[in-house]
C-alpha positions in Angstrom: 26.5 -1.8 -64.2 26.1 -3.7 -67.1 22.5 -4.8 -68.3 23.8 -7.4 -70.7 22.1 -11.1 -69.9 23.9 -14.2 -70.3 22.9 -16.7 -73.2 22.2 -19.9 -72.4 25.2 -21.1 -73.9 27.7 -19.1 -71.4 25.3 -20.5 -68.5 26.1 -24.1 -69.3 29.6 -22.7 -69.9 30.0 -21.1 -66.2 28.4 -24.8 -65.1 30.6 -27.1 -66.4 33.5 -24.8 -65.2 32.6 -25.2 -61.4 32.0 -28.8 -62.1 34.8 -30.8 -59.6 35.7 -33.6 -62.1 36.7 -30.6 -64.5 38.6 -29.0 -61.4 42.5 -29.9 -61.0 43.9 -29.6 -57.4 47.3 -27.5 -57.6 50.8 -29.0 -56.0 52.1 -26.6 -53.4 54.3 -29.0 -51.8 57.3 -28.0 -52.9 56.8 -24.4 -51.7 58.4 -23.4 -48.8 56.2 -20.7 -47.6 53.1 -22.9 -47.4 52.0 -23.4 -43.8 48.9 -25.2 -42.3 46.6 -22.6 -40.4 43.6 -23.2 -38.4 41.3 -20.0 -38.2 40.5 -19.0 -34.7 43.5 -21.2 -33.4 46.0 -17.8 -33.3 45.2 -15.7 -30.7 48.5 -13.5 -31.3 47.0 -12.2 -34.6 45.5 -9.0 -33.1 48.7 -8.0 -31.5 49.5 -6.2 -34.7 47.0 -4.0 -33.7 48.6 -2.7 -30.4 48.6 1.3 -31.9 48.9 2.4 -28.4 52.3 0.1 -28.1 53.8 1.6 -30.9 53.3 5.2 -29.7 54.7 4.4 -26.9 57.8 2.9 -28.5 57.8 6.2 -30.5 58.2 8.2 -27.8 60.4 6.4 -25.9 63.1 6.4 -28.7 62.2 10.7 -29.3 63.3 10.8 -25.4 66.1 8.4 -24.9 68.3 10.4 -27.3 68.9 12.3 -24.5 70.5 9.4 -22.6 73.4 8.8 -25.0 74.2 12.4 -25.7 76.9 12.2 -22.7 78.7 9.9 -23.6 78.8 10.4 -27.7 78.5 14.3 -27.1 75.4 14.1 -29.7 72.2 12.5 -29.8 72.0 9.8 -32.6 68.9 8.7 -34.3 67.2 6.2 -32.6 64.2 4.5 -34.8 61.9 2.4 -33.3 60.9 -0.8 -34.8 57.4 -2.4 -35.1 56.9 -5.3 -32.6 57.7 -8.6 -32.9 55.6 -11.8 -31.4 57.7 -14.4 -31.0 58.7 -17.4 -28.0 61.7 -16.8 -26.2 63.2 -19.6 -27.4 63.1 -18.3 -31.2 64.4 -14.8 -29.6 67.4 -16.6 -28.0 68.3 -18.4 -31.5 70.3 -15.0 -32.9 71.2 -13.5 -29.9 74.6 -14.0 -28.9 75.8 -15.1 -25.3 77.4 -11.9 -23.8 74.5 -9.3 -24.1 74.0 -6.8 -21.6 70.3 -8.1 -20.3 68.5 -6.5 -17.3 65.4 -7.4 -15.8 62.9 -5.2 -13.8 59.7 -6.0 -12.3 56.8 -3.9 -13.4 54.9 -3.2 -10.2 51.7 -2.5 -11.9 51.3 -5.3 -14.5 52.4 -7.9 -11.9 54.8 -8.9 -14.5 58.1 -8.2 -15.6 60.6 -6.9 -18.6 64.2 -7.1 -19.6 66.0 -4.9 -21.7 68.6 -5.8 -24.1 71.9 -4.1 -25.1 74.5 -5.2 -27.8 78.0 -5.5 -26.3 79.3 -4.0 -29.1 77.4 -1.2 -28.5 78.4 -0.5 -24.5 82.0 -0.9 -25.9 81.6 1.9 -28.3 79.5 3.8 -26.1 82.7 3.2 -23.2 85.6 3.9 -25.4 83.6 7.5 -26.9 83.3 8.4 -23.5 86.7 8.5 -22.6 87.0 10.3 -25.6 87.9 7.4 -27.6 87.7 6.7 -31.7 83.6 5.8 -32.0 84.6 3.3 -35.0 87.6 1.4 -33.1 87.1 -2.3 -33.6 86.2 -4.4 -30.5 87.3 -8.1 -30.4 84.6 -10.8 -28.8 85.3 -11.5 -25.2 83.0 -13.6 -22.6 82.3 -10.3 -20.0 82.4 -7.1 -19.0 84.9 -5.0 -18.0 84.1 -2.6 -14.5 84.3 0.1 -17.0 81.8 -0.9 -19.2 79.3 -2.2 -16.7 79.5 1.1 -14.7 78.4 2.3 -18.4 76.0 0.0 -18.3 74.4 1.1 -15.2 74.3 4.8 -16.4 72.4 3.7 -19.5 70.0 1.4 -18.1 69.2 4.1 -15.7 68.9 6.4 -17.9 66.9 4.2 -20.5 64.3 3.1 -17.5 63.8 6.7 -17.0 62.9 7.5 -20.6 60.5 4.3 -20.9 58.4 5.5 -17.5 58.1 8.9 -19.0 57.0 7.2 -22.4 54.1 5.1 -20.3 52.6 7.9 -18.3 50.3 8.5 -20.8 48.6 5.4 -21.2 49.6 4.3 -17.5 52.0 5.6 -14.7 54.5 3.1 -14.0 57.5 1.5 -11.2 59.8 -0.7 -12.0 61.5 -2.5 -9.0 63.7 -5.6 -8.2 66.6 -5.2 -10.9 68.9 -7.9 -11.6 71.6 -8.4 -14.3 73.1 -11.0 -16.1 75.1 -11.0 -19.1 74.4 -14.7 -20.2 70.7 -15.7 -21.6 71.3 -19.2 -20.0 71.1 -17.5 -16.7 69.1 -14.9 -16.7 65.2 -15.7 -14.9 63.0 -14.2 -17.0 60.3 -16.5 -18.7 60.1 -19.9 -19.9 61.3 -20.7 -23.6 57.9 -21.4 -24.6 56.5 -18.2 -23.5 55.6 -15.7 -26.0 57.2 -12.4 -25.7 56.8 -9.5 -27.2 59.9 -8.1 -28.5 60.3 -3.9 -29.3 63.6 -3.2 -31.0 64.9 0.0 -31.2 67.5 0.8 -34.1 70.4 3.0 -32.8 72.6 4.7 -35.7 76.5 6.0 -35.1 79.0 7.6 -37.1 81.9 5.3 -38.3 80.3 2.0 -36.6 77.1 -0.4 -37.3 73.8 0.1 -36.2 73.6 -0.5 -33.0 69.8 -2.3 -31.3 68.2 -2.3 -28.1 65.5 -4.8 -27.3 62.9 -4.5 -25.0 61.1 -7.3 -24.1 57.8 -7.8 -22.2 55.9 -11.0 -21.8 52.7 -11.7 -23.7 51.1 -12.4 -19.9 52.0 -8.7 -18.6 50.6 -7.0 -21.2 46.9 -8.7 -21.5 45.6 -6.7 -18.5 45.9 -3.7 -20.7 45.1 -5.1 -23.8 42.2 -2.8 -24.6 44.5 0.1 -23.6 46.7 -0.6 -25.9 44.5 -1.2 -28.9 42.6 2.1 -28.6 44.2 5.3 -30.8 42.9 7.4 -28.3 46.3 9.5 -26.9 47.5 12.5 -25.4 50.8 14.2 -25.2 50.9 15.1 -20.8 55.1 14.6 -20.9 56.5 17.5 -19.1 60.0 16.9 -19.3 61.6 18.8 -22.2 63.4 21.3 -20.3 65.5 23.7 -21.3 69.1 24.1 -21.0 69.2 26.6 -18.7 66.5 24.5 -16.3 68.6 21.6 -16.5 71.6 23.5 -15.4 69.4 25.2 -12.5 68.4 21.9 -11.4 71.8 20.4 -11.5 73.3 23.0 -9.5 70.2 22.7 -7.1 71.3 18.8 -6.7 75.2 20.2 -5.3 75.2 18.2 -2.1 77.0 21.0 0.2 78.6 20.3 3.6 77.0 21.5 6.8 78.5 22.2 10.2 77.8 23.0 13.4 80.5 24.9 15.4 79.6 23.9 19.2 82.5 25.9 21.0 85.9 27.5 20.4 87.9 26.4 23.3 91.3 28.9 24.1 94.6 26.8 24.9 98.1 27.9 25.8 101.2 26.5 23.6 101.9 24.2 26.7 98.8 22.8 27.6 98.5 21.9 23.4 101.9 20.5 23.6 101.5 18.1 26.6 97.9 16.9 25.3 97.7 13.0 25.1 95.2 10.8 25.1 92.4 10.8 27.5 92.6 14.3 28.1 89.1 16.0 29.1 88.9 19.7 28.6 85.5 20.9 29.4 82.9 23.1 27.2 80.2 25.3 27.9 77.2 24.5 25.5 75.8 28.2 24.4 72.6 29.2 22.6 73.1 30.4 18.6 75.7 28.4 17.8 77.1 29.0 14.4 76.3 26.9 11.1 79.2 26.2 8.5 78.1 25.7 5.1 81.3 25.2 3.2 83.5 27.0 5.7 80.7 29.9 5.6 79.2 31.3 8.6 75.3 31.0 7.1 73.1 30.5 10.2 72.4 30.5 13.7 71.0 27.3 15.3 70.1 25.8 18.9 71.1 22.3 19.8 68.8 19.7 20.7 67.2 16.0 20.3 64.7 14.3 18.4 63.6 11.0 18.7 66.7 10.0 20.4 69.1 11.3 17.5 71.0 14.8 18.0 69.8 17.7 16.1 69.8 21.4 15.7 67.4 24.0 15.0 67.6 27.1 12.7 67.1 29.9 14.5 68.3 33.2 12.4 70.1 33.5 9.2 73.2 35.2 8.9 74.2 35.9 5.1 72.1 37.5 2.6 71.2 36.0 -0.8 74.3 36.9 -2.9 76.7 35.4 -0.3 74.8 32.2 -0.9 75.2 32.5 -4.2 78.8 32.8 -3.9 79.1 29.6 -1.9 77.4 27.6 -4.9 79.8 29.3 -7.4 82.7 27.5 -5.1 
């Protein structure tokens, strides 16, 4: 630090320098950038600091890579964007009409949010499917083809999955009552003054643009958690990056198989099967152990019976041995 005084001379300098008839007010008016601002009046200016938001965006962009592999046969880079407070009026400005929106109602929160998909992007994700050209040009159009909503409802599936999996950390998650639209005039979501809070998600492919998904929640849902979601306090507790191999085991474990229960095996004679007609009763003789069918495989023995008013058997002994199982699942 400097130990220099000041003269007198540079005092009365520094005085007549503050003096406001010496002081000339500067013209911003032509500036575009100037804005008034009342301090204290902007609530939304601590939503910058939602660290836990942004991990969580993070995440869900690592995991819904996943989702798109399928259909492109590789997982592009998804980037995820920081997030935007805006109204949804200024969201609806750039957005064009045909966008693939879907809403879900987070059980939770009390509150809801919609997620946004380009059409473009459902159209290149439809035609690579079918194992189309990813960079084929697509035309505008008003709608949706069956195709590409079917698409649709794989990937919003899909994507919903990712994004509970990205909030069990901070909070476990439902979402419930789904709707689509494919118009922002229609959709029921919030008013147009209502601030939103708008997470984009930058999706990049091969021989076509940059594809973006928006998710959007209300300002409203999100205030409950608030705190939560400013605090840089978080742990990693996602258990869901299996292997290959588990997927596959739990694939095969989800084959739905058909079961059936052979009640009888009645003999007839080449007459009697010719001269059948309608309205014939032949009579059968219920037995103990009948014999389950599991894809035309004799697997287990079972007695007939009733609960609450609905037919039903009971497993009584099992007939095949592991490998024989094993054989049916192979079919």
């Amino acid at each position: 630090m400097s130990t220099k005084k000041l003269t007198q001379v540079e005092v009365d300098a520094l005085i007549r320098s503050v003096d406001t008839n010496a002081t000339a007010a500067a013209d911003v008016s032509s500036s575009k950038k100037i804005r008034d601002f009342e301090f204290g009046g902007d609530d939304l200016s601590l939503l910058g600091d939602y660290y836990a938001l942004r991990v969580i965006n993070d995440r869900f962009a690592r995991l819904a890579r996943a989702v798109f592999q399928p259909m492109l046969r590789f997982q592009p880079r998804i980037t995820a964007m920081a997030p935007e407070v805006k109204t949804f009026d200024e969201y609806c400005e750039n957005t064009p009409s045909l966008m693939s929106l879907t809403t879900s109602r987070i059980d939770e929160l009390r509150g809801s949010k919609m997620m946004v998909i380009e059409p473009d992007f459902i159209a290149a994700l439809t035609n690579a499917y079918y194992g189309g050209d990813l960079g084929l040009k697509h035309r505008p159009r008003n709608e949706f083809t069956a195709t590409e909503s079917r698409i649709v409802d794989i990937i919003t599936k899909g994507l919903n999955e990712k994004l509970l999996a990205a909030w069990q950390d901070l909070m476990p998650l439902t979402f419930s009552d789904e709707a689509r639209e494919e118009n922002l005039q229609f959709v029921s979501f919030v008013d147009g003054a209502e601030t939103v809070i708008v997470c984009s998600f930058s999706v990049q492919l091969p021989k076509t643009n940059t594809a973006r998904i928006d998710i959007l929640y209300p300002l409203q849902t999100l205030k409950p958690i608030a705190a939560q979601l400013r605090s840089r306090m978080q742990t990693e507790v996602i258990d869901d990056d299996l292997t290959w191999r588990e997927r596959l085991e739990r694939a095969v474990l989800d084959v739905p198989l058909p079961l059936n229960v052979q009640i009888c095996k009645p003999r007839l004679s080449l007459s009697q099967l010719i001269d059948m007609r309608k309205g014939d009763v032949y009579p059968i003789k219920l037995r103990e152990g009948l014999t389950v069918l599991i894809k035309g495989e004799k697997m287990f023995l079972a007695n007939i019976g009733e609960v609450a008013g609905t037919s039903a058997i009971t497993i009584t002994k099992k007939l095949k041995t592991e490998s024989s199982s094993n054989r049916i699942l192979a079919a």
